[in-house]
Backbone as CSV, one residue per row, in Angstrom:
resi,resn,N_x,N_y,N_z,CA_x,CA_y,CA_z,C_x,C_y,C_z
1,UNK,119.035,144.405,171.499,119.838,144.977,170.412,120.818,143.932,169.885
2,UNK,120.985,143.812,168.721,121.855,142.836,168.118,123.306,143.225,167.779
3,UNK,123.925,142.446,168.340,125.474,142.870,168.683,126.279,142.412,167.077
4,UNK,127.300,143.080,167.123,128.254,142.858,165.570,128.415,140.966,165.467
5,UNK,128.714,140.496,166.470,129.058,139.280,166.252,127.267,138.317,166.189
6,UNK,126.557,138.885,166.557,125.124,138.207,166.022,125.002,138.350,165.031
7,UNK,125.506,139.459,164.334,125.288,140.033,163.084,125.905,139.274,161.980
8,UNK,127.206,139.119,162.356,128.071,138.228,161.360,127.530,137.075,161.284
9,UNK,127.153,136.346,162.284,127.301,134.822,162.568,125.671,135.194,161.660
10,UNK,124.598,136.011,161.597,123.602,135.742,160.490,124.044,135.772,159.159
11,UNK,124.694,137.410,158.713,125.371,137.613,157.513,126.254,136.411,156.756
12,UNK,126.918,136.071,157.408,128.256,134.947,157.142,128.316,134.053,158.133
13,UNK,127.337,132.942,157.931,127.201,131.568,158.793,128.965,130.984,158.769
14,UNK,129.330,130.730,159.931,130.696,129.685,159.540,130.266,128.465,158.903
15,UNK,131.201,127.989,158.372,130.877,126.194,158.043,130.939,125.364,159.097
16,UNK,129.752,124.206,159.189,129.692,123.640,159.799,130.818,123.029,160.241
17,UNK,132.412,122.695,159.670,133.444,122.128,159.873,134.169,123.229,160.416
18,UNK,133.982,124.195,160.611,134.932,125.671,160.792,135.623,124.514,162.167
19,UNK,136.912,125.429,162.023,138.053,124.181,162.590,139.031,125.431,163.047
20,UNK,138.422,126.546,163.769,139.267,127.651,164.806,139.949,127.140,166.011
21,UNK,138.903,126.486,166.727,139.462,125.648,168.541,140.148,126.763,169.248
22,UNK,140.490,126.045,170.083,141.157,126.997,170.941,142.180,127.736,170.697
23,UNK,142.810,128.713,170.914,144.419,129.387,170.506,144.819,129.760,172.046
24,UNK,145.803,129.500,172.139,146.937,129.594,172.589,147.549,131.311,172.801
25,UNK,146.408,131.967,173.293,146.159,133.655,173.287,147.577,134.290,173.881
26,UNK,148.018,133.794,175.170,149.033,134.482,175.649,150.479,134.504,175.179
27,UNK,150.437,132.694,174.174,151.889,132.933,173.548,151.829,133.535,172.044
28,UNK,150.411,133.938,171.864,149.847,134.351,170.819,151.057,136.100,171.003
29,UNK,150.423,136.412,172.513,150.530,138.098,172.513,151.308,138.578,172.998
30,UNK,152.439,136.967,173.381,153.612,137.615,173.807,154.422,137.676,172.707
31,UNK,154.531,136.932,171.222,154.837,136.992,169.950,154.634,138.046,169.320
32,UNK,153.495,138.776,169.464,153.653,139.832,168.700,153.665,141.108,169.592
33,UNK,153.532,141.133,171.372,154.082,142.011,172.056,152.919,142.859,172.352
34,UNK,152.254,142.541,172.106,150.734,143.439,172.633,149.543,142.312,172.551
35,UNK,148.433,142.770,173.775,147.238,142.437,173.244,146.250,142.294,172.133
36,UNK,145.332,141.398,172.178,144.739,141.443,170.911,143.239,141.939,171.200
37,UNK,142.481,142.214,170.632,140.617,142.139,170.567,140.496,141.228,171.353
38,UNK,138.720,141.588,172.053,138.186,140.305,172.364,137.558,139.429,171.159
39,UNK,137.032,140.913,169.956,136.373,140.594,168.761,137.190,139.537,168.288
40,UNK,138.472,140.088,167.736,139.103,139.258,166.940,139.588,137.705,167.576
41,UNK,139.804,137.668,168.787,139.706,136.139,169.597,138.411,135.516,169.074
42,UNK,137.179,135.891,169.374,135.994,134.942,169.248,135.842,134.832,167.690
43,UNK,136.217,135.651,166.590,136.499,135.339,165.185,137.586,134.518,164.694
44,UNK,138.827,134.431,165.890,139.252,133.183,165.333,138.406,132.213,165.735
45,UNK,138.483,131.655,166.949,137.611,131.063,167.553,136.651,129.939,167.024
46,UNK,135.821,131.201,165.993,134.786,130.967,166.130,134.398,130.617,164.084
47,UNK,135.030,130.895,163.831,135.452,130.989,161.978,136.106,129.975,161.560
48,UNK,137.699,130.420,162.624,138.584,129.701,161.842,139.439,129.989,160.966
49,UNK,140.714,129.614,160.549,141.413,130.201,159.200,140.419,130.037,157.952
50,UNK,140.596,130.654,157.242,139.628,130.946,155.783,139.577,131.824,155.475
51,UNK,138.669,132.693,154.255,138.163,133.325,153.729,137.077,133.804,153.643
52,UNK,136.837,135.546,153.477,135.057,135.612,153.290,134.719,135.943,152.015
53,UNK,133.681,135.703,151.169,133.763,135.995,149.935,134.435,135.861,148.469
54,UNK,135.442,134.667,149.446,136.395,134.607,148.057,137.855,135.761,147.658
55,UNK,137.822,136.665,148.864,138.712,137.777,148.395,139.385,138.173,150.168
56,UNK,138.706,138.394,150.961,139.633,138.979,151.888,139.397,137.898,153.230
57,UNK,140.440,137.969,153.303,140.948,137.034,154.808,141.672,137.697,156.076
58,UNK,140.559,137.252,156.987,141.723,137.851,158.614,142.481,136.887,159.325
59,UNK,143.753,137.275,159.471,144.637,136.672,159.591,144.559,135.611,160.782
60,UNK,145.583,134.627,161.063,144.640,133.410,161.980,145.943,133.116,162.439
61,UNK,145.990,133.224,163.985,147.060,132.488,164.536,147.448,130.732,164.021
62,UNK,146.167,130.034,163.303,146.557,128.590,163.245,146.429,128.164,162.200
63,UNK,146.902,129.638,160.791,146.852,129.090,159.695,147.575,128.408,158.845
64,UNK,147.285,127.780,158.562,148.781,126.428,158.004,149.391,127.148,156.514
65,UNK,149.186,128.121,156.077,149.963,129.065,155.044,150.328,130.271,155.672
66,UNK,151.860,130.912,155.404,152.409,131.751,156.023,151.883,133.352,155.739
67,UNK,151.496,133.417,154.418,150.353,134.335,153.651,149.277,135.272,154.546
68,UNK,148.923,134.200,155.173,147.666,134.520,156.359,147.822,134.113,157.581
69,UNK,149.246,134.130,157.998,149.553,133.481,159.505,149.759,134.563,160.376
70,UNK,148.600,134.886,161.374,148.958,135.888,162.010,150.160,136.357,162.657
71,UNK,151.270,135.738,162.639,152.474,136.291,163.386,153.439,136.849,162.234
72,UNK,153.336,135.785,161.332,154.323,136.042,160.587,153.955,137.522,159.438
73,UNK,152.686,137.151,159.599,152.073,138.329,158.024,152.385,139.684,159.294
74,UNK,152.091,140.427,160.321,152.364,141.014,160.892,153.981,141.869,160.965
75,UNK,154.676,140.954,161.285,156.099,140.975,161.030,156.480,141.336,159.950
76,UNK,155.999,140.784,158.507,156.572,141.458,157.637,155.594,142.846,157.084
77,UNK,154.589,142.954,157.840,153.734,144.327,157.077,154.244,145.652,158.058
78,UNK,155.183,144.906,159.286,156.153,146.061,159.902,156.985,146.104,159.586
79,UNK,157.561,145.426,159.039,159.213,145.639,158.227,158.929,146.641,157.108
80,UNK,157.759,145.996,156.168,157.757,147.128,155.038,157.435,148.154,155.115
81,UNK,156.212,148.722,156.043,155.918,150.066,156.705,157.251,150.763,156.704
82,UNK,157.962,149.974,157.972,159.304,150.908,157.855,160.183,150.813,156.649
83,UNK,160.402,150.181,155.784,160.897,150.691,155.072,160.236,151.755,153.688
84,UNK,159.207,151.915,154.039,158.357,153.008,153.144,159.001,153.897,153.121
85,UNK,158.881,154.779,151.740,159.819,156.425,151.540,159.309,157.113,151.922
86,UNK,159.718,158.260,152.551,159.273,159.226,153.644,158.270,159.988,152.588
87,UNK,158.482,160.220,151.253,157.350,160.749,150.566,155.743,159.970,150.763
88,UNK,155.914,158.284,150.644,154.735,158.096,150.770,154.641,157.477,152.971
89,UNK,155.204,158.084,153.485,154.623,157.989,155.270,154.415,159.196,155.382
90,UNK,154.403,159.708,154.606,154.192,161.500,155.033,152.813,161.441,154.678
91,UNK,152.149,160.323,154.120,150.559,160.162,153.657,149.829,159.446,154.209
92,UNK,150.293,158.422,155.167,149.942,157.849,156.007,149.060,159.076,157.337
93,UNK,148.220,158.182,157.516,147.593,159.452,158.542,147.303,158.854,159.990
94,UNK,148.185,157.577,160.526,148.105,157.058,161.123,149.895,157.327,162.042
95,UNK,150.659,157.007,162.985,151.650,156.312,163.376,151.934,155.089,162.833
96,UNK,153.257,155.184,162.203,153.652,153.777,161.475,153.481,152.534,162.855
97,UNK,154.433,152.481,163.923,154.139,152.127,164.806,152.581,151.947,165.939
98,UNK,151.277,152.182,165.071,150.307,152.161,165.784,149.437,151.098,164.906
99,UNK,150.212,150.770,163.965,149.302,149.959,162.598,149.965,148.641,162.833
100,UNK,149.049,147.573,163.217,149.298,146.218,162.954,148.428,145.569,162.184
101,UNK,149.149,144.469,161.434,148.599,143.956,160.159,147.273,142.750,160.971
102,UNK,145.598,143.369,160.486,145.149,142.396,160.219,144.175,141.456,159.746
103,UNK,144.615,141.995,158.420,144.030,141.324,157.427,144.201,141.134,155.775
104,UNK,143.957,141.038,155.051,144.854,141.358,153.901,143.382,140.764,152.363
105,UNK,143.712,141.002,151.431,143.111,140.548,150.564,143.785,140.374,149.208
106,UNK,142.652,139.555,147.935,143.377,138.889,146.997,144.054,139.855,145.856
107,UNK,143.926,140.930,146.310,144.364,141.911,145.861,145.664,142.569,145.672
108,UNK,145.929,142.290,147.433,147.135,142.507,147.537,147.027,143.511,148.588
109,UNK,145.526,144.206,149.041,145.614,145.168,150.047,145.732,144.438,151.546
110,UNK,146.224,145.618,152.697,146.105,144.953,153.992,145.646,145.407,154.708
111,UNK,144.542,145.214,155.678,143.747,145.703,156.535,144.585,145.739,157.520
112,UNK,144.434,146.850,158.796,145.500,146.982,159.625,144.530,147.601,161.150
113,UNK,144.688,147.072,162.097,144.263,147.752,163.263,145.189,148.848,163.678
114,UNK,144.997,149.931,163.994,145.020,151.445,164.763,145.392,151.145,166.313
115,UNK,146.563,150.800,166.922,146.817,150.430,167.478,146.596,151.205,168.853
116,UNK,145.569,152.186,169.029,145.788,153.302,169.756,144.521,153.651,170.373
117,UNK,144.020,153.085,171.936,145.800,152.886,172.500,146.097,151.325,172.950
118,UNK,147.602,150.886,172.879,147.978,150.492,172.906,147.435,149.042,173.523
119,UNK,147.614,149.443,174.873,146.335,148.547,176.396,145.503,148.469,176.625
120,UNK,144.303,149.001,175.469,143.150,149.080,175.135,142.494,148.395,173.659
121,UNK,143.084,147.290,173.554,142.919,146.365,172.272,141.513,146.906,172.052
122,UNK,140.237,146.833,172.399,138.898,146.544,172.369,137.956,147.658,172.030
123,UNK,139.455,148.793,172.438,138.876,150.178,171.487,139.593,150.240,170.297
124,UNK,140.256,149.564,169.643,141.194,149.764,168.182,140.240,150.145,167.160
125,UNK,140.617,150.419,166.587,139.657,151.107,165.101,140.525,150.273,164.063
126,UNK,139.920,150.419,162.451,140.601,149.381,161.698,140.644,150.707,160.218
127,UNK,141.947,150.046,159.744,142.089,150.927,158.629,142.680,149.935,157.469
128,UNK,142.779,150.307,155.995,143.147,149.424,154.935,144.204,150.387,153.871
129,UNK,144.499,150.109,153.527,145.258,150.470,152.115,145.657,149.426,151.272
130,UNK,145.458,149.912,149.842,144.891,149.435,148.703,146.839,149.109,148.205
131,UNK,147.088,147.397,147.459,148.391,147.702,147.186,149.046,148.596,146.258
132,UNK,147.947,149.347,145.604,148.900,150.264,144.584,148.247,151.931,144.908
133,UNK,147.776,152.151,145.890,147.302,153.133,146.052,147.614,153.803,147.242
134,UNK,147.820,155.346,147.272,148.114,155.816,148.848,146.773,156.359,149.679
135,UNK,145.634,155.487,149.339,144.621,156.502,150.249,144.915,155.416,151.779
136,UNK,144.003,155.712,152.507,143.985,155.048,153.941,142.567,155.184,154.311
137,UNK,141.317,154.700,153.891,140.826,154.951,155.128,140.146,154.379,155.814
138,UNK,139.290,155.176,156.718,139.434,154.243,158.365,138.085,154.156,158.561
139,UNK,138.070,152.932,159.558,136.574,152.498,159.700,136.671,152.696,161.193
140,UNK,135.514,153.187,161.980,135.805,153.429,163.092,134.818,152.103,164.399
141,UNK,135.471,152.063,164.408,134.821,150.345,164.753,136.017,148.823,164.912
142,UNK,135.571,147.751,165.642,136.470,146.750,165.566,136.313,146.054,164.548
143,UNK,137.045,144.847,164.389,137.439,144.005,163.401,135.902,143.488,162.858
144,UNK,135.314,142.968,163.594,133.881,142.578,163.821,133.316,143.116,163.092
145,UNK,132.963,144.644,163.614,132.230,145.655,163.149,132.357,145.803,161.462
146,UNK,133.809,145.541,161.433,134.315,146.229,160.019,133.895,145.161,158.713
147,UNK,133.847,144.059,159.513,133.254,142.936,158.648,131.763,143.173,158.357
148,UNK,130.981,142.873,159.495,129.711,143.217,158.726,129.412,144.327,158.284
149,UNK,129.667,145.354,158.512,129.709,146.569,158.049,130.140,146.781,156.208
150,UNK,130.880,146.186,156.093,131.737,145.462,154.601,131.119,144.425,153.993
151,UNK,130.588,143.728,154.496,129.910,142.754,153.773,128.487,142.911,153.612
152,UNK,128.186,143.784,154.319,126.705,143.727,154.112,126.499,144.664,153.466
153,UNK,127.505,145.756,152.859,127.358,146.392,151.725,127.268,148.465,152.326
154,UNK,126.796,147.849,153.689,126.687,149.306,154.073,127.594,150.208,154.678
155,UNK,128.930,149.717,154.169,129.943,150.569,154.191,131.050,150.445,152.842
156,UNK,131.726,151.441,152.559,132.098,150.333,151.344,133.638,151.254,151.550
157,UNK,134.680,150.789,151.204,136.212,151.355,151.074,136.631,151.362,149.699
158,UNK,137.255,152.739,149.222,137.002,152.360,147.835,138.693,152.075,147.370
159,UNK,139.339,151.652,148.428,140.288,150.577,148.137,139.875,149.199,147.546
160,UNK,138.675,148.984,148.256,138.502,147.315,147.603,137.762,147.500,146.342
161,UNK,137.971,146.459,145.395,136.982,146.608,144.294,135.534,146.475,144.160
162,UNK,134.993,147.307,143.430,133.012,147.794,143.114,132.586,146.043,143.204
163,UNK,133.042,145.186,142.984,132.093,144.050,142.691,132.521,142.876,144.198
164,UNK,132.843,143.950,145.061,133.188,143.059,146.431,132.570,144.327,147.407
165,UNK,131.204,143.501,148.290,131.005,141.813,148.799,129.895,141.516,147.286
166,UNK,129.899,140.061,147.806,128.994,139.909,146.175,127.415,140.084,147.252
167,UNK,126.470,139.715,146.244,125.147,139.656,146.851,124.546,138.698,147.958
168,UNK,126.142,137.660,147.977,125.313,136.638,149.100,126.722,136.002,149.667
169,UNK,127.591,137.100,150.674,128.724,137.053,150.963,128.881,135.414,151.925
170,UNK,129.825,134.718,151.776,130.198,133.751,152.648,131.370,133.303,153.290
171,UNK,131.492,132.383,153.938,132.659,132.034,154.296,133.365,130.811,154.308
172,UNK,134.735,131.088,153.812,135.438,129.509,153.051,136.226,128.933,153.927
173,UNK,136.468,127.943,154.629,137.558,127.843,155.338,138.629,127.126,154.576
174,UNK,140.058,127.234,155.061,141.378,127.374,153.999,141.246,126.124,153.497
175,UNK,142.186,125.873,152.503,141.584,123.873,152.510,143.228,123.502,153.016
176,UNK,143.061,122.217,152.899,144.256,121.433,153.562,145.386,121.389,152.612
177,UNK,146.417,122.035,153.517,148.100,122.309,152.475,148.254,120.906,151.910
178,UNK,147.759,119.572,152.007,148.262,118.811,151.357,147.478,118.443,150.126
179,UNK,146.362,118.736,150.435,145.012,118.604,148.834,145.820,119.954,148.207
180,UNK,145.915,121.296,148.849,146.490,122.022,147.849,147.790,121.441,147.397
181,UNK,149.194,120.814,147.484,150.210,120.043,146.809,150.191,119.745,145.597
182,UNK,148.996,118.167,145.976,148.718,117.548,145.324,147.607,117.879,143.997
183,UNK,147.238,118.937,143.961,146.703,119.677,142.420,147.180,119.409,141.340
184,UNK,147.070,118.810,140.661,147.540,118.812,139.404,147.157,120.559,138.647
185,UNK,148.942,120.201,137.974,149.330,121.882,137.510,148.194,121.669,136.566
186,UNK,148.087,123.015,136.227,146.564,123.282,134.773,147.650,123.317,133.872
187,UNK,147.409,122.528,132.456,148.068,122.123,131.408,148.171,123.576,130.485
188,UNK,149.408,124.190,129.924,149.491,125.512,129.203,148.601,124.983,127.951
189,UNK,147.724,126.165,127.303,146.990,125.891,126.378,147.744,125.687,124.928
190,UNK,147.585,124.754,124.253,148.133,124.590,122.940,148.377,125.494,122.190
191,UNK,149.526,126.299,122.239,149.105,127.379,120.866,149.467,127.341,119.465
192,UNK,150.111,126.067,119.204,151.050,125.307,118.112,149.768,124.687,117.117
193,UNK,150.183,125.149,115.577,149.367,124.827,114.742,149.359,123.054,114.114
194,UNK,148.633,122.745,113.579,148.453,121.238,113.223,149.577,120.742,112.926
195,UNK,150.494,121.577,112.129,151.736,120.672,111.961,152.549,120.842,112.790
196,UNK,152.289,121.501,113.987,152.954,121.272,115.100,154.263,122.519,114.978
197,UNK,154.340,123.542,114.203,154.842,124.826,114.318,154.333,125.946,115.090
198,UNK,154.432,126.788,115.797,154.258,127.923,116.327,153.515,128.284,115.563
199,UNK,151.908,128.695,116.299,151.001,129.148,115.869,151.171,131.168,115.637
Protein backbone atom coordinates (compact mmCIF):
# COMPACT_ATOMS: atom_id res chain seq x y z
CA UNK A 1 0.00 0.00 0.00
CA UNK A 2 1.38 3.37 -0.80
CA UNK A 3 1.84 5.62 2.06
CA UNK A 4 1.01 9.71 1.88
CA UNK A 5 4.66 10.48 1.79
CA UNK A 6 5.26 7.97 -1.37
CA UNK A 7 2.55 9.71 -2.65
CA UNK A 8 3.87 13.20 -2.45
CA UNK A 9 7.41 12.45 -3.21
CA UNK A 10 5.53 10.98 -6.84
CA UNK A 11 2.90 13.90 -7.04
CA UNK A 12 5.50 16.72 -6.13
CA UNK A 13 9.14 15.47 -6.78
CA UNK A 14 11.45 17.85 -4.48
CA UNK A 15 14.22 19.61 -6.41
CA UNK A 16 17.11 18.04 -6.83
CA UNK A 17 18.86 20.99 -4.68
CA UNK A 18 15.99 20.82 -1.98
CA UNK A 19 18.26 22.17 0.89
CA UNK A 20 15.88 20.95 4.25
CA UNK A 21 19.05 18.98 6.25
CA UNK A 22 18.76 18.37 9.42
CA UNK A 23 16.64 20.60 12.08
CA UNK A 24 17.38 21.01 15.25
CA UNK A 25 13.75 19.25 16.42
CA UNK A 26 14.03 19.62 20.20
CA UNK A 27 14.99 23.37 20.28
CA UNK A 28 12.56 23.44 17.51
CA UNK A 29 9.69 22.13 20.24
CA UNK A 30 10.85 23.60 23.06
CA UNK A 31 10.20 27.16 21.14
CA UNK A 32 7.02 26.62 20.37
CA UNK A 33 6.17 24.31 23.56
CA UNK A 34 4.76 21.24 22.09
CA UNK A 35 5.62 18.48 19.81
CA UNK A 36 5.54 18.39 16.25
CA UNK A 37 4.43 15.50 13.42
CA UNK A 38 6.56 12.87 12.39
CA UNK A 39 4.90 13.89 8.85
CA UNK A 40 5.75 17.32 9.10
CA UNK A 41 9.63 16.56 10.32
CA UNK A 42 10.32 14.31 7.19
CA UNK A 43 8.59 17.30 4.96
CA UNK A 44 10.88 19.59 6.28
CA UNK A 45 13.50 17.31 5.99
CA UNK A 46 12.86 16.22 3.08
CA UNK A 47 11.47 19.46 0.79
CA UNK A 48 12.88 22.05 2.44
CA UNK A 49 11.74 25.77 2.77
CA UNK A 50 9.72 26.61 -0.49
CA UNK A 51 6.66 26.48 -2.13
CA UNK A 52 4.12 24.10 -3.84
CA UNK A 53 2.50 25.32 -6.84
CA UNK A 54 3.36 28.72 -6.71
CA UNK A 55 0.71 29.61 -3.94
CA UNK A 56 0.86 27.75 -0.62
CA UNK A 57 3.80 27.11 1.62
CA UNK A 58 4.41 25.00 4.93
CA UNK A 59 6.09 26.69 7.20
CA UNK A 60 9.96 25.69 7.80
CA UNK A 61 11.91 25.92 10.87
CA UNK A 62 15.06 27.11 8.48
CA UNK A 63 13.40 29.59 6.47
CA UNK A 64 15.46 32.59 5.85
CA UNK A 65 12.08 34.94 5.50
CA UNK A 66 10.10 35.58 8.64
CA UNK A 67 6.70 35.20 6.45
CA UNK A 68 7.24 31.42 6.47
CA UNK A 69 9.45 30.89 9.53
CA UNK A 70 8.01 28.36 11.52
CA UNK A 71 8.40 29.93 14.96
CA UNK A 72 7.82 33.17 14.28
CA UNK A 73 4.61 32.83 11.74
CA UNK A 74 3.12 30.65 14.67
CA UNK A 75 3.51 33.28 17.30
CA UNK A 76 1.93 35.79 15.51
CA UNK A 77 -1.18 33.58 14.08
CA UNK A 78 -1.63 33.15 18.14
CA UNK A 79 -1.56 36.56 18.98
CA UNK A 80 -4.17 37.35 16.32
CA UNK A 81 -6.50 34.38 17.07
CA UNK A 82 -6.61 35.92 20.40
CA UNK A 83 -7.23 38.96 19.58
CA UNK A 84 -10.27 37.98 17.27
CA UNK A 85 -13.90 39.49 18.24
CA UNK A 86 -15.84 37.19 20.12
CA UNK A 87 -18.48 37.57 17.23
CA UNK A 88 -16.15 36.01 14.77
CA UNK A 89 -14.51 32.96 17.65
CA UNK A 90 -17.91 32.17 18.27
CA UNK A 91 -17.43 30.69 14.47
CA UNK A 92 -14.51 29.10 14.91
CA UNK A 93 -15.33 25.42 15.48
CA UNK A 94 -12.16 24.51 16.81
CA UNK A 95 -10.39 25.73 20.50
CA UNK A 96 -8.51 28.90 19.83
CA UNK A 97 -5.78 27.34 21.87
CA UNK A 98 -5.79 23.90 19.91
CA UNK A 99 -4.91 25.68 16.44
CA UNK A 100 -1.29 26.12 15.53
CA UNK A 101 -0.20 27.87 12.51
CA UNK A 102 1.00 25.61 9.72
CA UNK A 103 0.94 26.84 6.77
CA UNK A 104 -0.24 29.77 5.00
CA UNK A 105 -0.77 30.87 1.35
CA UNK A 106 -0.43 33.73 -1.34
CA UNK A 107 -3.56 34.65 -0.50
CA UNK A 108 -3.31 35.44 2.68
CA UNK A 109 -5.06 32.20 4.12
CA UNK A 110 -3.46 29.97 7.01
CA UNK A 111 -3.48 26.44 7.32
CA UNK A 112 -3.47 25.43 10.96
CA UNK A 113 -3.04 21.98 12.77
CA UNK A 114 -5.91 20.87 15.41
CA UNK A 115 -3.88 20.56 18.13
CA UNK A 116 -5.86 17.78 19.82
CA UNK A 117 -4.53 16.04 21.52
CA UNK A 118 -1.97 17.79 22.54
CA UNK A 119 0.92 14.63 23.15
CA UNK A 120 -0.28 13.06 20.30
CA UNK A 121 1.25 15.28 17.41
CA UNK A 122 0.79 12.26 14.79
CA UNK A 123 -2.92 12.17 15.29
CA UNK A 124 -3.48 16.13 14.55
CA UNK A 125 -5.92 16.81 11.87
CA UNK A 126 -5.40 20.07 9.73
CA UNK A 127 -7.78 22.90 9.18
CA UNK A 128 -7.56 26.39 6.99
CA UNK A 129 -9.34 29.61 6.87
CA UNK A 130 -9.58 31.79 4.04
CA UNK A 131 -8.19 35.65 4.89
CA UNK A 132 -11.44 37.29 4.29
CA UNK A 133 -13.75 34.64 5.05
CA UNK A 134 -15.23 32.89 8.28
CA UNK A 135 -15.67 29.30 7.04
CA UNK A 136 -13.10 26.65 8.61
CA UNK A 137 -12.86 23.58 7.22
CA UNK A 138 -11.19 20.55 8.20
CA UNK A 139 -9.34 17.91 6.60
CA UNK A 140 -9.10 14.93 8.61
CA UNK A 141 -5.73 13.67 8.11
CA UNK A 142 -1.95 14.97 8.67
CA UNK A 143 -0.05 17.61 7.06
CA UNK A 144 1.13 15.00 4.48
CA UNK A 145 -2.11 13.70 3.84
CA UNK A 146 -3.55 17.18 3.36
CA UNK A 147 -1.04 17.92 0.72
CA UNK A 148 -1.56 15.24 -1.56
CA UNK A 149 -4.93 15.08 -0.99
CA UNK A 150 -4.92 19.04 -2.23
CA UNK A 151 -2.82 18.75 -4.85
CA UNK A 152 -3.88 16.03 -6.52
CA UNK A 153 -7.14 17.60 -6.85
CA UNK A 154 -9.11 15.03 -4.86
CA UNK A 155 -9.98 17.09 -2.17
CA UNK A 156 -10.56 20.59 -2.66
CA UNK A 157 -11.27 23.57 0.28
CA UNK A 158 -13.26 26.11 -1.03
CA UNK A 159 -11.22 28.62 0.87
CA UNK A 160 -8.50 28.26 -1.70
CA UNK A 161 -9.11 29.48 -5.15
CA UNK A 162 -10.95 27.17 -8.28
CA UNK A 163 -7.67 27.46 -10.33
CA UNK A 164 -5.37 25.95 -7.40
CA UNK A 165 -3.56 23.02 -7.70
CA UNK A 166 -2.85 23.64 -11.39
CA UNK A 167 -2.70 20.45 -13.65
CA UNK A 168 0.91 19.62 -12.96
CA UNK A 169 1.44 20.78 -9.27
CA UNK A 170 5.23 21.33 -8.15
CA UNK A 171 7.61 22.34 -5.90
CA UNK A 172 9.77 25.63 -5.60
CA UNK A 173 12.29 25.96 -3.14
CA UNK A 174 12.59 29.70 -1.57
CA UNK A 175 15.37 31.47 -3.49
CA UNK A 176 18.23 33.15 -1.71
CA UNK A 177 17.35 36.51 0.46
CA UNK A 178 20.25 38.00 -1.24
CA UNK A 179 19.31 37.35 -5.20
CA UNK A 180 15.90 38.46 -3.80
CA UNK A 181 17.70 42.21 -2.55
CA UNK A 182 19.39 42.56 -5.32
CA UNK A 183 16.24 42.64 -7.97
CA UNK A 184 16.08 45.41 -9.67
CA UNK A 185 12.70 47.41 -8.77
CA UNK A 186 10.22 46.96 -12.05
CA UNK A 187 10.27 50.50 -13.61
CA UNK A 188 6.46 52.38 -13.07
CA UNK A 189 4.92 52.37 -16.54
CA UNK A 190 5.05 55.72 -18.44
CA UNK A 191 1.81 57.30 -18.30
CA UNK A 192 2.96 60.91 -19.44
CA UNK A 193 2.10 62.01 -22.97
CA UNK A 194 4.86 63.00 -25.70
CA UNK A 195 5.23 66.32 -24.47
CA UNK A 196 5.85 65.02 -21.37
CA UNK A 197 2.41 66.27 -19.51
CA UNK A 198 0.16 63.95 -17.63
CA UNK A 199 -1.41 61.67 -19.79
Amino acid sequence: MTTAREELLRLVPPPADATGGAVDWERVEDELGVPLPDDYKWLSERYGPGDFDGFMTILHPHSQFWPTRLVDVTERAAELLEQMPESLRKRVPHRIDHLLAAGKTDNGDTIYWVTDPEAAPNEWTVTANGARNTKWPHFEGGIVQFLVAILSGTTRLDVFPSDFPSAGPAFATEPDPETVRRRPRARRPDHSTAEGAPG
